[in-house]
N, C-alpha and C positions, 0 to 999 in steps of 0.2 A: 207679502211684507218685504221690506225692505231689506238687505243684509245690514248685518252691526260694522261700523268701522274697526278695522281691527288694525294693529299696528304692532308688528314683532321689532324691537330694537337689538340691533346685531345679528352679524351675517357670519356665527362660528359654527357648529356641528351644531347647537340647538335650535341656532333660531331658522336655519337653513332645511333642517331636517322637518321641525314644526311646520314651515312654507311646504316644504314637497307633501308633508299630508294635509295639510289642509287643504292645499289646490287639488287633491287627491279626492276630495270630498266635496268639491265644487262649494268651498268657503272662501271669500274675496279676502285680501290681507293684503298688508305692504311690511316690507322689511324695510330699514334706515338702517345703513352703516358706515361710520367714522372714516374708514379707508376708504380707497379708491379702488376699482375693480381690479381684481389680480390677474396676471397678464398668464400665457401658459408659460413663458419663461421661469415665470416667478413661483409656480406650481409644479415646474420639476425641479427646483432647487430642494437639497435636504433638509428634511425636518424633524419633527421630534416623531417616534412610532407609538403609537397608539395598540394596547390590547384590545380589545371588542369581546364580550359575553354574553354568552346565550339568552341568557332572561331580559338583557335592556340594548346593547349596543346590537347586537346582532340582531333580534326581534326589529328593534326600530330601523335597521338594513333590507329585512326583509320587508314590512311593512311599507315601504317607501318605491319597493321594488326593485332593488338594485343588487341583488343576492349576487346575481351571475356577472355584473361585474365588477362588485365587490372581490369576488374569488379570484380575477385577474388582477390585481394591485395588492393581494397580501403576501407578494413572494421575497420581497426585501430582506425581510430581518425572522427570524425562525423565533419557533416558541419555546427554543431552548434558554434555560437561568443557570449561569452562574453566579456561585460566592466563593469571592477568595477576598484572604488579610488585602494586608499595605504588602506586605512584599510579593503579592499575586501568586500566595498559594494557595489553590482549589482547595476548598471545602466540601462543595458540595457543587454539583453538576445533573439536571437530568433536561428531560425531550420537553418538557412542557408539561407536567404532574399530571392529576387526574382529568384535568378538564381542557378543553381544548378553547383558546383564547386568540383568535390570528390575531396578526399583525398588519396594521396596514399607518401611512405615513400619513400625517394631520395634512398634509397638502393632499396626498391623493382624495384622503375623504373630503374635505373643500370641494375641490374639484367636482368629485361622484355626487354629490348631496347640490352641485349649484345647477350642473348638469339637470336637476331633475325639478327646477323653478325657473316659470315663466323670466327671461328675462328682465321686464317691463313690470316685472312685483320687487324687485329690487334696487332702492334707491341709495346709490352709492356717492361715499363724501358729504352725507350728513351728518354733521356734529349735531348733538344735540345739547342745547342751550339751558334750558327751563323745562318742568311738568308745571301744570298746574290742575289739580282737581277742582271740576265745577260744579256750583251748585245741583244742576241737573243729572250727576252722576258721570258726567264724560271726562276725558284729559285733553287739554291743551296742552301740544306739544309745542316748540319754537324750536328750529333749526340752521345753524350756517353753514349754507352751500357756499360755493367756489367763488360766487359771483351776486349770490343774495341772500337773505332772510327767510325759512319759508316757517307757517303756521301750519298747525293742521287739529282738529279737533277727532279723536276718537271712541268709541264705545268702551273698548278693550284693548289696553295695553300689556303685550309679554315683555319684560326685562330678560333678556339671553343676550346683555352686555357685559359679563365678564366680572371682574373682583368690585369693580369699581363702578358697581351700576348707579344709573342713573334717575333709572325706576325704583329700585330698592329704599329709596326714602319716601317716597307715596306711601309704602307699607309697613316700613320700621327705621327707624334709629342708628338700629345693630350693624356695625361696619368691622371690616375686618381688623382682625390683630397680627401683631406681627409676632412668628413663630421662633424669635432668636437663630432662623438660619440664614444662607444667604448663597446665591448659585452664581455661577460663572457656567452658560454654555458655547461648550468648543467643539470642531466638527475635524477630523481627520479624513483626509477626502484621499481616497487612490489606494485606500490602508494594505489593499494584500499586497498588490504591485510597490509598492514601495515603502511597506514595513510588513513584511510578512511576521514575524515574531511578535509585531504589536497584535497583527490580526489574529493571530494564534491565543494570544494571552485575552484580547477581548471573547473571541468565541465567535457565532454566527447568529445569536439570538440577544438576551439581556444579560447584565452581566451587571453586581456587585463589588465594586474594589471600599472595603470597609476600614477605617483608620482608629476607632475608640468615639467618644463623647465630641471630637470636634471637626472631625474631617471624614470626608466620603468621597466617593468617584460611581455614581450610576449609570452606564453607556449601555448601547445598544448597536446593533449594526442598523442600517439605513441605505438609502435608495444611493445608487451610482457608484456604490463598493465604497461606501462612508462608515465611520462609526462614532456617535453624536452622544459627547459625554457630558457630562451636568457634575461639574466640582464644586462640591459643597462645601462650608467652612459652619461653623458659630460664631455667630456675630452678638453682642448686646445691644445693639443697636439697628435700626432701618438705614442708619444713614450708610453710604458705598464707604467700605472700611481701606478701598484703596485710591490713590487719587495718582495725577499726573500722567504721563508720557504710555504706552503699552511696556515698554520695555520695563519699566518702573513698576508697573500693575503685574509684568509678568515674574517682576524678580520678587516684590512682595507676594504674591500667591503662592509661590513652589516656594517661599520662606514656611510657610504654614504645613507643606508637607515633606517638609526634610527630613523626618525622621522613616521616610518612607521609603521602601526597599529599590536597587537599580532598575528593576524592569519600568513597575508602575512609575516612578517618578521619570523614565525616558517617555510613558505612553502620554504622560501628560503633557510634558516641555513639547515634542512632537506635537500634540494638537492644537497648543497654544499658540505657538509658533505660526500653524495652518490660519486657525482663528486671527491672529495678526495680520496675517499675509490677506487674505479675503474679506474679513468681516468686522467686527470693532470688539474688543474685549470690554465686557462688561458686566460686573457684580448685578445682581439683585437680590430684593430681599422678600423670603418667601412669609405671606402673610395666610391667614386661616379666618374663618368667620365662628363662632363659638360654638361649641357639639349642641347641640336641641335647643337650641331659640329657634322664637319661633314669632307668626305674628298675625294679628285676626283676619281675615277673610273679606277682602275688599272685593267683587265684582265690577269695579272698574279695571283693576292690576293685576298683575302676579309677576311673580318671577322665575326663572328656571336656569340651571348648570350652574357653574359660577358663579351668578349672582345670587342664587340661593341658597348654594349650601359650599361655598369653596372652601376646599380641605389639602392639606396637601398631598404628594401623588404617588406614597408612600404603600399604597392598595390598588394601585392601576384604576380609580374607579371613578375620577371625574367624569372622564368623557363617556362612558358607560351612563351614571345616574343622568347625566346632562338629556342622551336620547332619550333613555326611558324616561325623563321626563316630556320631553317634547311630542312620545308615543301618547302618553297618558291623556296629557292635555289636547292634542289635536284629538282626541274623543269626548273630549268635554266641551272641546270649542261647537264641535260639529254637533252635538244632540241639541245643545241650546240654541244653535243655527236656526236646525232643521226641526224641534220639536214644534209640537202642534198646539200647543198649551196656549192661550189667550193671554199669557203674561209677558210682560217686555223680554227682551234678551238678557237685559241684566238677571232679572226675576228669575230667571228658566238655569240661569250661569251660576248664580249663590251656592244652592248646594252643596251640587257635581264638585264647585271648584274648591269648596272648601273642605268635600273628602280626599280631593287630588293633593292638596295640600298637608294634610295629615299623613298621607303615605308619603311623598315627598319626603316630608320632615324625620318620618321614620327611618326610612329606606335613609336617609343621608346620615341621620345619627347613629346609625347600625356602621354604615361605612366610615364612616369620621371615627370611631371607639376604633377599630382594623387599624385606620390609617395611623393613629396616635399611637398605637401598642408596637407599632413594625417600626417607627421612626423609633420611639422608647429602646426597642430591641438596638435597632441598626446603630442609632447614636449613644453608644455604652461603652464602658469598657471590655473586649472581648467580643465586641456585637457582631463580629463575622460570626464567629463561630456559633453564637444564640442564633443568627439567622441562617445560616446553614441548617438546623437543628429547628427553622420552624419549618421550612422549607422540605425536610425529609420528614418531616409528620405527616404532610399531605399524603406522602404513600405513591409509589412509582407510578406509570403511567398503565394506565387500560393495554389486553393486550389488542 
């Protein structure tokens, strides 16, 4: 028999990771992705760090077979947390709690994860235009390239497009909400050599600058002696709550944390200022997709990471549930491949994928209630100090 056409849309940790096992299992596929190929320049630039866990990120690392040089790319940023107020005093500080979680930079895994798929399965700078399901059970895709139009019909489409997938209405309705917050990220680049105090005050690993119910500061230290902060506000609105010139966006921003003590409001100005000088300052507004919806069980589709369960990143556990989905499914893509049963692919596919999807759904609503209770926590009055105090319930580290 024939293989099924299969078609993964997006080239992020799932739909990347999904390609390295299923080529792994001599399953034909193609990935379509929006971008253009990343250059290696654009791959050592700093990014956001990513945790990895035992049971999904790290399983789906190993699975892929990249263990050992995985281990070489998580030396960046340590798995030390702190929490401190607005005026950056420590709360709470330890090694990385009971569980061991590395770190590694979302560009290096791009990287690691592209490294390990055929180049020629990867069609880059496809927008994609239209789905359409057809009678016979397949999808018609449409596409614009750089220079044309392209068609393509397949058996089996993955959605690993992100908040705003495209596949995700083949299957449901259900589109994101918006969560009342809104980030600005800024990257402080050279931070010990030229703010030693700043580096001190961030740490070497993650780090909490907590403000009450409407302002936060998340950082982390990062690749080339960086540390890449995410300043949070509440917003009632999606719409960018600041508009005009940088200077204007940076003097309304630090308007919002003025009530914020000398150290942290210097750590900010300093980043912001970097972000001005290299990169474009820019609000966003963070959206969520609803705890346990959910949707019946198409054997044409599915979807996976962010397109099917985006929550916010309040629990470290996007890019974690995204692999272990992309684990899960490249088992179910490959038995219905390769099983032996006289029924179509689709036939063979029902099942499997609508238990894969029931765990999915679980495994995301379990994580989505974490994420909602830590944001709850973090965005309160007092919320340093509740998150220091969730934070020392874990219990010190192993010895």
């Amino acid at each position: 028999m024939s293989q099924p056409r299969i078609a993964i849309i997006g080239a992020g940790p799932a739909g990347l990771a999904l390609g390295a096992l299923l080529q792994k299992q001599d399953v034909a596929f193609a990935i379509f992705e929006l971008r253009s190929k990343p250059t290696a320049e654009e791959l050592a630039t700093p990014s956001g760090m990513l945790d990895l866990h035992e049971e999904s990120g790290l399983a789906a690392i190993a699975a892929c077979g990249l263990t050992d040089e995985f281990q070489q790319l998580k030396s960046d940023c340590s798995e030390s947390v702190a929490v401190m107020d607005c005026d950056g005093n420590k709360l709470h500080e330890d090694d990385g709690g009971v569980e061991s979680r590395p770190e590694i930079a979302r560009h290096a895994l791009l990287s690691l994860l592209m490294g390990k798929v055929n180049a020629s399965s990867i069609q880059w700078e496809h927008k994609l235009l239209s789905t359409q399901e057809n009678e016979d059970g397949t999808v018609t895709l449409h596409f614009q390239c750089p220079s044309c139009q392209v068609t393509g019909i397949f058996d089996f489409v993955v959605g690993a497009d992100g908040a705003w997938s495209r596949i995700r209405p083949l299957l449901t309705p259900t589109k994101p909400e918006y969560s009342g917050l809104q980030y600005t990220a800024v990257t402080l680049r050279n931070i010990s050599t030229r703010f030693p105090e700043l580096a001190t005050l961030v740490g070497t690993g993650a780090c909490f600058l907590l403000g009450g119910p409407d302002t936060a500061v998340i950082g982390h230290r990062g690749v080339h002696d960086t540390a890449c902060l995410y300043v949070t506000i509440s917003h009632p609105t999606p719409e960018n709550p600041f508009k005009g010139s940088p200077e204007k966006t940076k003097k309304a921003l630090l308007e919002r944390f003025s009530t914020w003590g000398p150290a942290t409001k210097a750590l900010l100005e300093a980043a912001i200022d970097d972000e001005i000088r290299y990169g474009a300052l820019i609000c966003k507004p963070m959206h969520h997709l609803p705890i346990g919806y959910a949707w019946p069980t198409r054997p044409c589709a599915t979807v996976v990471g962010d397109a099917a369960h985006l929550m916010l990143p309040y629990a470290g556990e996007g890019v974690n549930l995204a692999l272990w989905n992309a684990l899960d499914l490249s088992r179910v893509i490959e038995e219905a491949v390769h099983g032996s049963s006289s029924q179509s692919f689709q036939e063979r596919l029902r099942d499997p994928l609508s238990a894969f999807e029931k765990d999915m759904a679980t495994r995301a609503e379990e994580r989505a209630h974490e994420t909602e209770r830590n944001r709850n926590v973090m965005f309160s009055e007092g919320g340093a100090q509740k998150m220091a105090d969730v934070f020392k319930s874990y219990g010190p580290p192993p010895e």
